[in-house]
N, C-alpha and C positions, 0 to 999 in steps of 0.2 A: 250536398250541393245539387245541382240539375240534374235531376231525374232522369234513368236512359228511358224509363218505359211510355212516355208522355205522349201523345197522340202529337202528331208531325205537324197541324193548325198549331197548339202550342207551341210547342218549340219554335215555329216559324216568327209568331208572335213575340212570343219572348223573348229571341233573339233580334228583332227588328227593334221592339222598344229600347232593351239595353245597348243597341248600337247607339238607338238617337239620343241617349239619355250621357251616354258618352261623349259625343260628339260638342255636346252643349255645357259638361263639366271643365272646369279650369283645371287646369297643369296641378294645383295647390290640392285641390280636390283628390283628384286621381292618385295624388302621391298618400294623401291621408286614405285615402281606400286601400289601397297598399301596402302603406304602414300596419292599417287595421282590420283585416279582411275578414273580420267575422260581422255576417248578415243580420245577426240578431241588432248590434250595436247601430244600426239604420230601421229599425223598422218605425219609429217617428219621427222621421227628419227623411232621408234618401225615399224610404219607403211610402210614408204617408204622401209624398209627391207625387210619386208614381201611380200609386192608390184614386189621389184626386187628381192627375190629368188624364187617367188612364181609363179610369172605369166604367165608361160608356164602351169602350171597346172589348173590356172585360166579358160584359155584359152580351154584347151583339155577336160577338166573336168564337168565344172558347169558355163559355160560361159552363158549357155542358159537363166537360170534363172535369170543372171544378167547384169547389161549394163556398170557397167566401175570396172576396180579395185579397184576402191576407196571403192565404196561399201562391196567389198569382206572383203579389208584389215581390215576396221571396223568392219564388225560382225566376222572377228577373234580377235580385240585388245578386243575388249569388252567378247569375250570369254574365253579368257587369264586374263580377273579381273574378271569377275564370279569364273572363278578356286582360281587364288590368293585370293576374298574373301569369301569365302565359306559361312560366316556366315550372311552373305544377300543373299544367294542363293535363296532360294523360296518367297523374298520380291521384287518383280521387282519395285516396286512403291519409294521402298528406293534405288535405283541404278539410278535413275532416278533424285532421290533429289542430289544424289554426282554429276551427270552428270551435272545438270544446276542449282545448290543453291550454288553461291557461301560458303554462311555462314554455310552451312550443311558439305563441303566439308573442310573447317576451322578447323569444330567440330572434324571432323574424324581423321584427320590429327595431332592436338592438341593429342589429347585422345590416339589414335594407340601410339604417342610417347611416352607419358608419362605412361601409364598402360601397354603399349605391347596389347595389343589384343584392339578390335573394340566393338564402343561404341552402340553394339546390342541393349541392353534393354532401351536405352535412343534416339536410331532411332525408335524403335517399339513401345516406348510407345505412342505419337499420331499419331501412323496408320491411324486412323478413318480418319486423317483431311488429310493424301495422299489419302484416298478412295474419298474423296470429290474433289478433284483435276478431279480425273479421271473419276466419275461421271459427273463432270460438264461439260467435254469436250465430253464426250458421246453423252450426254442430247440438248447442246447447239452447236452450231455454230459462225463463226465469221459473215459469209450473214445473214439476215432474212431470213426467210422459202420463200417468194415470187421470191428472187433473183433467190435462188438454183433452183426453178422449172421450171429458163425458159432453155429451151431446145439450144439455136444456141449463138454462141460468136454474134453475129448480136445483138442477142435478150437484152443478157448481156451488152453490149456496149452501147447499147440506155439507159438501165436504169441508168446505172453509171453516162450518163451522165445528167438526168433529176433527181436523186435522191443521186447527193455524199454526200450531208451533213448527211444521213438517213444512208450511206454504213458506214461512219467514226464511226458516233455515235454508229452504231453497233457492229462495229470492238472495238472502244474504250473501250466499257461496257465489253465485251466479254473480252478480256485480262485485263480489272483491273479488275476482278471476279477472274480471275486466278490468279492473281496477290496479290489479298488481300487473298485469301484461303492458300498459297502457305508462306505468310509472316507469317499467322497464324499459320502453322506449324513450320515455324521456329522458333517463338515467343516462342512456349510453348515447344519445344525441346530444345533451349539454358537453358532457365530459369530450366530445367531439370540439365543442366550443370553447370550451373553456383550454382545454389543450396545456393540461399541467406540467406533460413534458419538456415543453417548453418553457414554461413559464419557472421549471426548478433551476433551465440555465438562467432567464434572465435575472431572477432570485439570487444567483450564485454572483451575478457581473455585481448587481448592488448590495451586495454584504450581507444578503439573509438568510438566513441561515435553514437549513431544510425544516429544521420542526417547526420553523414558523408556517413555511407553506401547508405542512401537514396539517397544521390547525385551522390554516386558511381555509384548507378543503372540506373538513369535516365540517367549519363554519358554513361555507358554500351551500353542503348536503344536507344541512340541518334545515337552511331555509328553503332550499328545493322540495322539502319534505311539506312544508306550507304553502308549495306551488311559487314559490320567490325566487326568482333564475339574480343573483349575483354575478355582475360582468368579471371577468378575473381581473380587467385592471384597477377591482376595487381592494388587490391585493398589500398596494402599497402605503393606501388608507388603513387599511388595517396594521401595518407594519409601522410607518414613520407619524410622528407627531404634526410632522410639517410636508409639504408638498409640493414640488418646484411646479413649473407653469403647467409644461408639456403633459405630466399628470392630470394637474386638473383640468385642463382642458378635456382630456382622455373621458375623465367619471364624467363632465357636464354632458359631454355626447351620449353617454346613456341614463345620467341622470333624469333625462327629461322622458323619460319611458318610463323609468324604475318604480315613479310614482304616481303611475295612471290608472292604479285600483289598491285597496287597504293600506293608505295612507298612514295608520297610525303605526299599524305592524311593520310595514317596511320602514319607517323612519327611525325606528327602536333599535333596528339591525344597525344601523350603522353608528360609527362614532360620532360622541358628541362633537369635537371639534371643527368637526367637518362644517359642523353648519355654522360654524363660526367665519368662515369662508365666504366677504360679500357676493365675488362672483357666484358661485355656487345658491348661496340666497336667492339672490336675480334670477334666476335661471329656473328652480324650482319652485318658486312664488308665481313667475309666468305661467304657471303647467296650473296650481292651485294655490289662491290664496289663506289658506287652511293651514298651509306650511308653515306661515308667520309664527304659528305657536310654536315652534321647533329651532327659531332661528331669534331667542331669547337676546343674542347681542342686539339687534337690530329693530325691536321692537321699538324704540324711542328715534330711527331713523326716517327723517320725514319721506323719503324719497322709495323705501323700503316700503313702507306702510300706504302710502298712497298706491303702490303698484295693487297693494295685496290686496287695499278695498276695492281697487279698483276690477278687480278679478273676482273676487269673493266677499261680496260687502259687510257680509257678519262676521269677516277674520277682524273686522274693527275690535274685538272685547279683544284679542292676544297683544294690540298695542300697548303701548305706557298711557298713562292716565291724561300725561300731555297733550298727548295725538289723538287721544278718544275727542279729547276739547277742542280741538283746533278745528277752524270753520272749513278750510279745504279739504282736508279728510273725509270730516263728514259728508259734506257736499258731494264730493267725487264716489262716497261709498254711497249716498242716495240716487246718484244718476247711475252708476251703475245697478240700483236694486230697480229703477223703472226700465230697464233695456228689458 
């Protein structure tokens, strides 16, 4: 996120623009910044704005300090969710985890929607293990100590090439250190959320039986292993054939997250019947019409199929043959492909 070492013209700057830049976003905006606070996901949309209203001042202002706009743009988007989240403000190590975890970034995302506020005290309760992240990249390196010390690209070049198997090996260890520290934190952050403890009395009030939760969890860890954070009250999807309301409602609150990146993976995890489920259809066709292909009852549903071209204009081939023909379909999946 923003840089402490930045010359104080910067910061001044960059803090002036993302004030005005705030100031001029809608309520709707600011929450989807929130929901999504990783800066990379803005840098052709939030950013190239900033980029083109900004960079005459780039230029006349604080150019010196930096070498291309792009740089600039980002340490204003990233100062623009410092402000939108305030309550990571003095945790930079947790902005970091929404930046590149994916599953951290799930968590926040799930949570912000369903509780309204951020899931502070369940990012901060293993701190210790983001202090160990950043200890290690301190401490360690990806060259051995011998590499770094030699002084001319000449010198470098000879040994890479007398010694790659030794460079790999050390590159490798080096990031699955980081790698295993970083899952470790997310391990004992979900299981924070997921809160199975609980979840073996609610299990017990509805007649299931504990080795089903156990199997739940293992299912859980399995997809957390592929970065796929499972809400737990997708526990009872997995349990019952059938779903009273209050349930489904529960999964549509987070289903609309669940599949805002590898759609086809995450769709596979869950039961088929599920999408048998018009509300649930609705809901997940909204997010991506891509989904159509998943929700096989509905394909032949005029009203199902129009949403989904209308969203996704090439989810038209997962209709029935019907609806591929029918002139409004079409129609609505061509104005949607000229937006």
């Amino acid at each position: 996120m923003l840089r402490d070492n930045l010359n104080p013209k910067c910061i001044a700057l960059i803090n002036e623009i993302a004030n005005e830049c705030i100031e001029n976003m809608s309520d709707d905006y600011k929450r989807h910044l929130r929901l999504h606070p990783n800066p990379d996901n803005y840098h052709f949309s939030l950013g190239l704005y900033i980029r083109n209203k900004y960079r005459e001042r780039f230029h006349q202002e604080i150019m010196d300090w930096y070498w291309d706009d792009d740089s600039i743009s980002t340490e204003i988007l990233c100062r623009i969710i410092r402000v939108l989240l305030p309550e990571y403000d003095c945790i930079p190590e947790i902005y970091e985890a929404l930046d590149y975890e994916d599953v951290i970034r799930q968590l926040h995302c799930m949570y912000l929607s369903q509780y309204n506020h951020c899931p502070v005290d369940i990012l901060k309760a293993n701190y210790h293990l983001l202090l160990e992240v950043k200890d290690y990249k301190e401490q360690h390196d990806v060259y051995p100590c011998e590499y770094k010390a030699l002084q001319t690209k000449e010198e470098r070049d000879e040994y890479r090439k007398t010694n790659e198997e030794k460079l790999n090996k050390s590159r490798d260890e080096y990031f699955s250190a980081i790698e295993n520290l970083r899952y470790k934190y997310n391990l004992e952050t979900v299981e924070l959320f997921w809160n199975f403890t609980l979840l073996y009395d609610q299990a017990l009030k509805l007649g299931i039986p504990d080795s089903v939760v156990n199997e739940f969890h293992d299912y859980c860890l399995d997809a957390l292993k592929n970065n796929v954070l499972i809400p737990s009250s997708f526990l009872l999807t997995y349990s019952f054939s059938k779903l009273a309301k209050k349930v489904i409602k529960n999964i549509i609150i987070n289903c609309k997250f669940y599949f805002y990146t590898d759609i086809d993976s995450r769709a596979k995890l869950l039961p088929k019947w599920l999408f048998s489920i018009r509300e649930f259809a609705e809901i997940i066709i909204k997010e991506n019409g891509f989904l159509l292909k998943y929700v096989n009852d509905f394909s032949d549903d005029y009203d199902i199929v129009k949403l989904a071209v209308s969203v996704s204009p090439s989810s038209i081939k997962f209709a029935s043959k019907r609806l591929q023909n029918n002139r409004d379909i079409i129609n609505a999946a061509a104005v949607a492909n000229g937006k």
